[in-house]
C-alpha positions in Angstrom: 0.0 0.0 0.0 0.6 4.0 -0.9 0.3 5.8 2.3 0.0 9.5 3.0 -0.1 9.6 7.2 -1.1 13.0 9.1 1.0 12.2 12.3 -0.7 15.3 14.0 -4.2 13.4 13.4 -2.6 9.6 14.2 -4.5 8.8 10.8 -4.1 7.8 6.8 -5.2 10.8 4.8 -4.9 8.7 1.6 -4.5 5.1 0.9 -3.3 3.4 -2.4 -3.8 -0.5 -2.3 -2.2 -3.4 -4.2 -5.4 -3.3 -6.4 -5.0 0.2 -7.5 -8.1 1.5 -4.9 -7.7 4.8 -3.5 -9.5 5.7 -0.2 -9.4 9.7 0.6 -9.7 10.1 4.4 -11.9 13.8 3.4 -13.3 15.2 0.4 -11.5 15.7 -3.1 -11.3 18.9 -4.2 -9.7 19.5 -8.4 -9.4 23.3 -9.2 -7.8 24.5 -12.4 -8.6 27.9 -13.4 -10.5 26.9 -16.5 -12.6 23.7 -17.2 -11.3 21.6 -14.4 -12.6 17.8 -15.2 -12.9 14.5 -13.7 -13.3 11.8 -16.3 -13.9 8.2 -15.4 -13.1 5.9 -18.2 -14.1 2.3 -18.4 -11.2 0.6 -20.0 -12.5 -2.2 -21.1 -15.2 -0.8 -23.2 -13.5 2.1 -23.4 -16.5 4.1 -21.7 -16.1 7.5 -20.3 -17.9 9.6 -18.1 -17.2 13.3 -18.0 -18.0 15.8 -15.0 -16.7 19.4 -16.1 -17.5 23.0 -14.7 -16.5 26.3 -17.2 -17.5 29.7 -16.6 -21.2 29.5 -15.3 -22.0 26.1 -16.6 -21.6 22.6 -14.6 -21.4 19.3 -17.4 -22.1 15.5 -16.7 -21.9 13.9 -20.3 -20.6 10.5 -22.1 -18.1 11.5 -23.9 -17.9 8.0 -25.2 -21.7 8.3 -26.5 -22.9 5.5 -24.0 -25.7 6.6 -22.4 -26.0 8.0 -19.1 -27.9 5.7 -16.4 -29.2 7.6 -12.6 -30.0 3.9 -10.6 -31.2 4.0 -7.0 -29.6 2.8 -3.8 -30.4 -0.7 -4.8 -29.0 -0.3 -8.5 -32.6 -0.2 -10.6 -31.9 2.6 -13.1 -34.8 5.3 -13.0 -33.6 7.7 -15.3 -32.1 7.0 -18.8 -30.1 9.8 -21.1 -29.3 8.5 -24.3 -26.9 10.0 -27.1 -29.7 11.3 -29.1 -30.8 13.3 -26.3 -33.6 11.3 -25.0 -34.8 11.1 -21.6 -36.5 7.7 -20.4 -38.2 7.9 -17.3 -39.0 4.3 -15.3 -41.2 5.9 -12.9 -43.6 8.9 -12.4 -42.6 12.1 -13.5 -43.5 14.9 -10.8 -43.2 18.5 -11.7 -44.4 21.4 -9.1 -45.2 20.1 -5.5 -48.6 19.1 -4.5 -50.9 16.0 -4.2 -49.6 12.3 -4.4 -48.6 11.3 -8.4 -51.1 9.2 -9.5 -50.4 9.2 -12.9 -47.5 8.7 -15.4 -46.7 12.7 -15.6 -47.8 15.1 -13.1 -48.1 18.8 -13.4 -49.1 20.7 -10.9 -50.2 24.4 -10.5 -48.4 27.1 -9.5 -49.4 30.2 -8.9 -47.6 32.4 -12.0 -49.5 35.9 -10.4 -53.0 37.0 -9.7 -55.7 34.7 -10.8 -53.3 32.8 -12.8 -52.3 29.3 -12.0 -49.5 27.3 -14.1 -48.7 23.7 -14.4 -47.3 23.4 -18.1 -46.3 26.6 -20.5 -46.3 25.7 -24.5 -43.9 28.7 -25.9 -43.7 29.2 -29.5 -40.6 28.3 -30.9 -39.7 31.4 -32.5 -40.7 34.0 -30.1 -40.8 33.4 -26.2 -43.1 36.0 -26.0 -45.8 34.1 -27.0 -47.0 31.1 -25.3 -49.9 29.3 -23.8 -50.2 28.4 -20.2 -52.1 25.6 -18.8 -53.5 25.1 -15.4 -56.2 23.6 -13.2 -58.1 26.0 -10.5 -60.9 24.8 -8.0 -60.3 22.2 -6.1 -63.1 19.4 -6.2 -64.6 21.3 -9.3 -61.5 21.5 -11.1 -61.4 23.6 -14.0 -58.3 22.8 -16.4 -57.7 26.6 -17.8 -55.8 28.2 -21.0 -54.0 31.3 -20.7 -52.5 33.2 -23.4 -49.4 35.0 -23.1 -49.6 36.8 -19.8 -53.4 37.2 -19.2 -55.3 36.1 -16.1 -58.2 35.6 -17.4 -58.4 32.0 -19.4 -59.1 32.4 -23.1 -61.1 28.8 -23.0 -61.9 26.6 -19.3 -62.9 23.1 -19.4 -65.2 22.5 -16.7 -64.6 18.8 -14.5 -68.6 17.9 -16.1 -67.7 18.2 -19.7 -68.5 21.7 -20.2 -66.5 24.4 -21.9 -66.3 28.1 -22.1 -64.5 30.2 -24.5 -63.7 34.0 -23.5 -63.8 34.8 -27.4 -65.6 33.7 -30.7 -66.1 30.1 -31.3 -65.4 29.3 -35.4 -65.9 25.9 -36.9 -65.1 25.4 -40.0 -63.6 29.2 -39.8 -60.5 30.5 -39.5 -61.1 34.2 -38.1 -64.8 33.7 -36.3 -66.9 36.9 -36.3 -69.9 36.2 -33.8 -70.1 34.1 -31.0 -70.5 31.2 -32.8 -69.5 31.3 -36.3 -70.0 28.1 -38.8 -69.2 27.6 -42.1 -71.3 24.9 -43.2 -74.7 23.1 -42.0 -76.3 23.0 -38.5 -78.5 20.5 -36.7 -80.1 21.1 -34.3 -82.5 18.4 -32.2 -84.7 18.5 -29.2 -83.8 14.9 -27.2 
C-alpha cells in the first residue's frame, strides 16, 4: 500500500492498495482555473464519463456516447439519457409540489400571479413572448384553464362535467370567427 499519514491526526489521509483503490480520508477537491474535469473511463469498453465545470456552466456527459444511467440505492436505473438526447423515465414524472402522483406525468399548479395558475407553458418556438399556459383552479370542481401569453383571465376553461367556455368567438369550420358562434357549413339542431 501507498500511504500518506497525518502524524498530527494519528490517521491515513490517503490510501493506495495493491489493487490500484484509492480511499481519501476527506473530500476531493480538483481546481484549475478553466474547465477543471474529472473523467472516469471504463477501459475495457472504453466508456467514459465526463464531470466538467466552465464559466457558469456545470457538465455530466458520455463523452464515449454510452448513455448515461441515474439507478437507485439498490442499483434499478430510473432515469435514462441516451446520445440522441432522449430522456426515459421508469417511474412517475413529478413536476411542481402538491398531491400524491397518480399518474404517469404530473403537473401541478403554481401560482404564475393574480388569478393565474401554471402547471405546463407551450412557448412558440420562435418568439418566447408568446405562449400558452395551462393550469387547473378549483379544487373538487376543477377547471383545467388556457391562458395566453400573460393574461389572467383563461381564453377557454374546461369545466370537471364536460362543459367548456371560450372568452372569445367560437369558429368551426372558420379561420377568423366573427360572432359568437361562427360556422361555415350546416347546423342540426335536435330536441332529445
Amino acid at each position: 500500500n501507498y500511504i500518506i499519514y497525518d502524524q498530527d491526526a494519528d490517521d491515513n489521509r490517503f490510501v493506495i492498495n495493491s489493487a490500484g483503490n484509492a480511499t481519501f480520508a476527506g473530500n476531493v477537491s480538483i481546481t484549475k482555473a478553466s474547465t477543471p474535469e474529472l473523467i472516469l473511463t471504463d477501459t475495457t469498453n472504453n466508456v467514459n464519463l465526463l464531470i466538467a465545470v466552465d464559466d457558469a456552466n456545470t457538465f455530466l456527459r458520455s463523452s464515449s456516447g454510452a448513455p448515461i444511467l441515474f439507478q437507485t440505492n439498490a442499483g434499478t436505473t430510473a432515469l435514462t439519457l441516451d446520445a440522441s438526447q432522449n430522456s426515459t423515465f421508469a417511474g412517475k414524472i413529478i413536476a411542481g409540489v402538491g398531491a400524491s402522483a397518480q399518474a404517469t406525468i404530473n403537473a401541478f399548479s403554481t401560482t404564475v400571479s393574480t388569478n393565474l395558475y401554471s402547471a405546463l407553458r407551450v412557448i412558440d418556438n420562435t418568439s418566447a413572448s408568446s405562449y400558452w399556459d395551462i393550469g387547473a383552479t378549483g379544487g373538487a370542481n376543477t377547471l383545467l384553464n388556457f391562458y395566453h401569453n400573460s393574461t389572467t383571465t383563461p381564453k377557454i376553461s374546461f369545466t370537471h362535467l364536460g362543459g367548456a367556455t371560450f372568452a372569445g368567438n367560437v369558429g368551426i369550420g372558420v379561420t377568423g370567427p366573427s360572432y359568437p358562434l361562427d360556422v361555415n357549413g350546416i347546423i342540426r339542431s335536435e330536441n332529445s
